[in-house]
N, C-alpha and C positions, 0 to 999 in steps of 0.2 A: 164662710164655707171652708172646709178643712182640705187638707192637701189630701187626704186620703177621698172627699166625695169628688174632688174634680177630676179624679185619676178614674172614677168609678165612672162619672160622667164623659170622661171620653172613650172612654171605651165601650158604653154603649152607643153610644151614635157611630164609631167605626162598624162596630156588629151590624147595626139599624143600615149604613151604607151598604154592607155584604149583601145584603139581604134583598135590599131593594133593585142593586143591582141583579141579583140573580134571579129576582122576578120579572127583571125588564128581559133578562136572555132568555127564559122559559118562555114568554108571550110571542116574542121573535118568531116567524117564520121559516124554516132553514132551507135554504136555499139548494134546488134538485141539481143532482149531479148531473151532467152532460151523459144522454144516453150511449151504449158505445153504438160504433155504426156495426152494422148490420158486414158478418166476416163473408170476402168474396168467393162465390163459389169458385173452386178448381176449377179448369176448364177438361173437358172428359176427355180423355187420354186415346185418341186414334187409335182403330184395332187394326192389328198389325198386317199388313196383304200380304196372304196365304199365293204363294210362288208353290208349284211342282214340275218336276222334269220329267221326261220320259225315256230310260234310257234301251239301246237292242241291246248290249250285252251286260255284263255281270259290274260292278263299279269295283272289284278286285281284277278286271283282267289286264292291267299292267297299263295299258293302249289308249284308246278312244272313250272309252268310258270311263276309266279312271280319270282323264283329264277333264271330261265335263263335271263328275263329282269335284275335284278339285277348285272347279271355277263356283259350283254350288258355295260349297266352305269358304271361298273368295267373297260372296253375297253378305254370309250370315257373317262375318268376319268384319265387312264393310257397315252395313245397317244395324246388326243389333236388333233390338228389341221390337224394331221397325217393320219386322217380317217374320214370316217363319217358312221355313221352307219343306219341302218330301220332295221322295222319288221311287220311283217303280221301274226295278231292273227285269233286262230280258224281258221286254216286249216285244212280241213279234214285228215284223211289217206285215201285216197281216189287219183281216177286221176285228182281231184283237185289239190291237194299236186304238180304234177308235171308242169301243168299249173300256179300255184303262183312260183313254181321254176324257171322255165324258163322265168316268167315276171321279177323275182327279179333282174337274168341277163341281160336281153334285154335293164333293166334299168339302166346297168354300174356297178353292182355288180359283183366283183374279188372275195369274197369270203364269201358262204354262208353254214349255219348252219342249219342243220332242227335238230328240237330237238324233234323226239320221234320217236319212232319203226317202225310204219306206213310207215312213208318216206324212208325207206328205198331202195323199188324195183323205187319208180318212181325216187329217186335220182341216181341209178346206170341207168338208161335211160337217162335222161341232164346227167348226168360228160360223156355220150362215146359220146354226138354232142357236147359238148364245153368243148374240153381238155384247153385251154386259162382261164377256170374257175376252182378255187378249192375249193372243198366241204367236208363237215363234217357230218357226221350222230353219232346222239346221241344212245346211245343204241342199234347200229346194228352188223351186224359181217360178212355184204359184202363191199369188197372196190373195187378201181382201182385205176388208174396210178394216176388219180388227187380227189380222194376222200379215204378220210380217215373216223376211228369211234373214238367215244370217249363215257365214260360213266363213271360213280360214282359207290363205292362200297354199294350201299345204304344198304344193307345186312349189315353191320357196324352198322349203324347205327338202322336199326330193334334189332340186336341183345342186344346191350347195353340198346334199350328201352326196350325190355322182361328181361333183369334182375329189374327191378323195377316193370313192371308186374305182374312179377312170387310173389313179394314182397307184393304189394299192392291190388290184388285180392284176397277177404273175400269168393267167393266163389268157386276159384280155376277152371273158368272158362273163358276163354280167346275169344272177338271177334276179329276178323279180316274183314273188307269190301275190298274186294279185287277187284279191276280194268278191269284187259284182263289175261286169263291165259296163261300167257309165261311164260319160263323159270326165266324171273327177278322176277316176280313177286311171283314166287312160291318160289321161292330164301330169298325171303323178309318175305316171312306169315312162313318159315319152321328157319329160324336164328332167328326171333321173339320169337317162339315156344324155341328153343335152348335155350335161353336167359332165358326165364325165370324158365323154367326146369334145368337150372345150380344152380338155388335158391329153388325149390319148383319143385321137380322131377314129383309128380300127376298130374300138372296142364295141362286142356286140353286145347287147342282152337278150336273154330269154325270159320267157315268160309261162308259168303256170298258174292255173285260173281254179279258186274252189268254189266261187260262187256264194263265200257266203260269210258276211264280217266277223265272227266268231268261230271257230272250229280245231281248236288247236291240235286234235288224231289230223287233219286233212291238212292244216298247214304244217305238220310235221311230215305227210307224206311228198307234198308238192315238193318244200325245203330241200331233200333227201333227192328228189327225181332230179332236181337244178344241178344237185352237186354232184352227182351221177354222169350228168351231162357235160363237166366241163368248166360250169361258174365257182369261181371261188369266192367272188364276194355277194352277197345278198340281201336286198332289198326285199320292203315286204309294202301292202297296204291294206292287211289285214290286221285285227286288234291286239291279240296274245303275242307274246314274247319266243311262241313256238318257234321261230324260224329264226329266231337267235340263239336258240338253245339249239338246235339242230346243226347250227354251223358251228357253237360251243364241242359238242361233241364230237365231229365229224373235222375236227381242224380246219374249218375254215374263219372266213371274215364275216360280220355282217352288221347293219341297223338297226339303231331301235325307234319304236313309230309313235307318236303322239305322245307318249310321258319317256323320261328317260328310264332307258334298260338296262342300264350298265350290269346291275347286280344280278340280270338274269344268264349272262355270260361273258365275262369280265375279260375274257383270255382273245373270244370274238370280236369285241365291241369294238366299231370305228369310230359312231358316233351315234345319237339320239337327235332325230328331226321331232322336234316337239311343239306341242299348240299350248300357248297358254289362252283359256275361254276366260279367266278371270275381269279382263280390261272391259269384253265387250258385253259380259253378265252384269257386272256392276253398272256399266253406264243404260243397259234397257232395265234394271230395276229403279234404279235410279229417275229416268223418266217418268216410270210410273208412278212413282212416289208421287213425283212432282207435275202429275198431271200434265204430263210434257209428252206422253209417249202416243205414235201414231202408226198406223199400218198400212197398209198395200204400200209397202217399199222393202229395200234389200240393203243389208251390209257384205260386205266381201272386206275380211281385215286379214293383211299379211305382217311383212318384219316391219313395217312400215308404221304400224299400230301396236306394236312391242305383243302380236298375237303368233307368229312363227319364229320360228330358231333354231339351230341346229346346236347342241350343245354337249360337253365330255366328250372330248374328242379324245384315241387313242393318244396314246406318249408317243409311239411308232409311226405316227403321219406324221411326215417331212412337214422341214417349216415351212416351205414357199410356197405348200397349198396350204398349211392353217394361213400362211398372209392370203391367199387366192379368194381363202372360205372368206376372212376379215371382211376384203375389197369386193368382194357379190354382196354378201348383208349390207356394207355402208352405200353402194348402191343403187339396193333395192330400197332401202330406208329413206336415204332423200332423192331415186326417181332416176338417177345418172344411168342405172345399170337397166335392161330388160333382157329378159328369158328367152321370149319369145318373140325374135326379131330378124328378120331374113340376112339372106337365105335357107328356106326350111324345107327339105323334101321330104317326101312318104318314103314308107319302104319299098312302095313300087315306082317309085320314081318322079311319082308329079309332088309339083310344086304346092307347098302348103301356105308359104311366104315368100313373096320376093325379095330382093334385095331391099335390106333396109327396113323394109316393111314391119310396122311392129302389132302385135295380134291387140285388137280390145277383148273385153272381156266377152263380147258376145262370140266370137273368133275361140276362145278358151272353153267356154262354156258348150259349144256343141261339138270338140273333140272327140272323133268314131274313129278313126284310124291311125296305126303307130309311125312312129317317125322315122327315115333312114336311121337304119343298124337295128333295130327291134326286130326279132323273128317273127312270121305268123300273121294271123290276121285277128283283129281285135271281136270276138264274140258277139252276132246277130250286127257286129259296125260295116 
């Protein structure tokens, strides 16, 4: 055999081995790939609980309303995506009030807020047809199963602004524009009073009444009649900045109430008694979130709950009462200080506390008549 057939012959049996090989791999079975697993559904993304407020006046009038919207944007600020929130301004206290309540739920609101005194009776009518709904009443002191109150010590803050009163009135004459005469209110114009009779025992105040938390032609007439009378500095516990623009004009002194007012009369301004509702909105949303939140009960939060304050104090208050103001917030903050602690008389002479005695809230809470050195008598008190 020649060198050329055995070169020929191996190379056929290498082809022949190709071959057979690759019929043994065609005949092969090939083996199933591992299915993939089956992708986990998302978990459906929680619809977010529809929160509404209910406010009496305008959420531009400087005061009371502003600072509930405030606490609102504190919510949506906090949670996110978690909520959503509305509101409906200038509602009356009226059976209005309960007609924009019951639209607030019809509309998918879980949990809603009125925030003033008024609301009270028509919110305990909607919370007994939609127990499914929970409610919150600012300032009241009726609840149920699914409606709860809350409210600010603003009395804290009255009082801390009458020790600079007491300080900075040349005629030892004190105004106050007073609102509606309830209990808070008389609360607010008699720890004012306290306040600055802690610094300046003679000093009197007066008091004009409009009846009505918004009205700033009326609390500009009241403003005007105080300082007509005599008060140079003035206090107010109505919503709008009127009564610090009135003393703006009219050279005198005054407060500003629930949000700070400085910019509404700079040349006026002592100081700003202010509520922040942020601390105690975020924690009742909060609850609800978390299925934690319950009713027929009451919150009452002062400086104590970083909820009052007195804050932008003039340049021209002496240092020894900014240290005075300091030493009442630190306190009222850890419990050392109280307001309301005898001996406390009326303007007619009886005893409201005795010696030492100090008021509970129940004591605070049904305040009808004003305290030694306030003129007058407190309306239907």
């Amino acid at each position: 055999m020649t060198d050329l057939q055995k070169r020929s012959l191996l190379k056929l049996a290498a082809v022949s081995a190709v071959a057979a090989a690759a019929l043994m791999g065609c005949g092969k079975k090939e083996a199933a790939a591992p299915a993939a697993a089956p992708a986990a559904a998302a978990p459906a993304k929680a619809e977010p609980l529809k929160i509404a407020f209910a406010y009496v006046g305008p959420v531009g009038d400087g005061g009371w309303t502003y600072a509930h919207d405030n606490g609102r944007k504190a919510v949506e600020k906090e949670f996110g995506d978690r909520v959503t929130t509305s509101f409906v301004e200038k509602v009356p206290e009226s059976a209005d009030a309960e007609r924009v309540i019951r639209d607030m739920a019809g509309q998918g609101a879980k949990l809603i807020f009125g925030t003033t005194f008024g609301y009270m009776e028509p919110m305990l009518k909607v919370a007994a047809d939609l127990k499914d709904v929970r409610f919150e009443h600012a300032t009241g002191y009726k609840t149920a199963a699914n409606l709860r109150t809350y409210d600010s010590r603003t009395y804290e803050g009255a009082y801390m602004a009458g020790v600079i009163a007491g300080k900075m009135s040349k005629s030892g004459v004190l105004g106050v524009v007073g609102s509606v005469p309830i209990p808070e209110v008389v609360r607010n114009i008699n720890s004012f009073t306290l306040g600055a009779q802690s610094v300046n025992p003679a000093v009197k105040t007066k008091v004009v009444w409009v009846n009505e938390w918004f009205n700033p032609p009326k609390e500009t007439e009241a403003a005007t009649a105080l300082i007509n009378g005599g008060a140079d500095v003035l206090f107010q516990n109505t919503d709008s900045p009127a009564v610090l623009q009135t003393a703006e004009k009219m050279g005198k002194r005054a407060f500003g109430w629930d949000s700070d007012m400085t910019a509404y009369g700079p040349k006026a301004h002592l100081a700003s008694a202010v509520i922040n509702w942020g601390p105690y909105y975020i924690k009742a949303v909060g609850e609800a979130l978390d299925g934690k939140w319950t009713g027929a009960s009451g919150s009452w939060w002062g400086v104590k709950e970083g909820a009052i304050d007195l804050i932008s104090l003039a340049a021209d208050v002496p240092e020894d009462t900014k240290k005075r103001v300091d030493e009442v917030r630190a306190g009222l903050k850890d419990g050392s200080f109280s307001i309301w602690k005898g001996p406390i008389m009326d303007n007619t002479g009886k005893e409201l506390l005795a010696k030492d005695a100090v008021a509970d809230d129940k004591f605070l809470g049904g305040l009808k008549t004003y305290v030694k050195g306030v003129e007058g008598k407190v309306p239907g008190g």
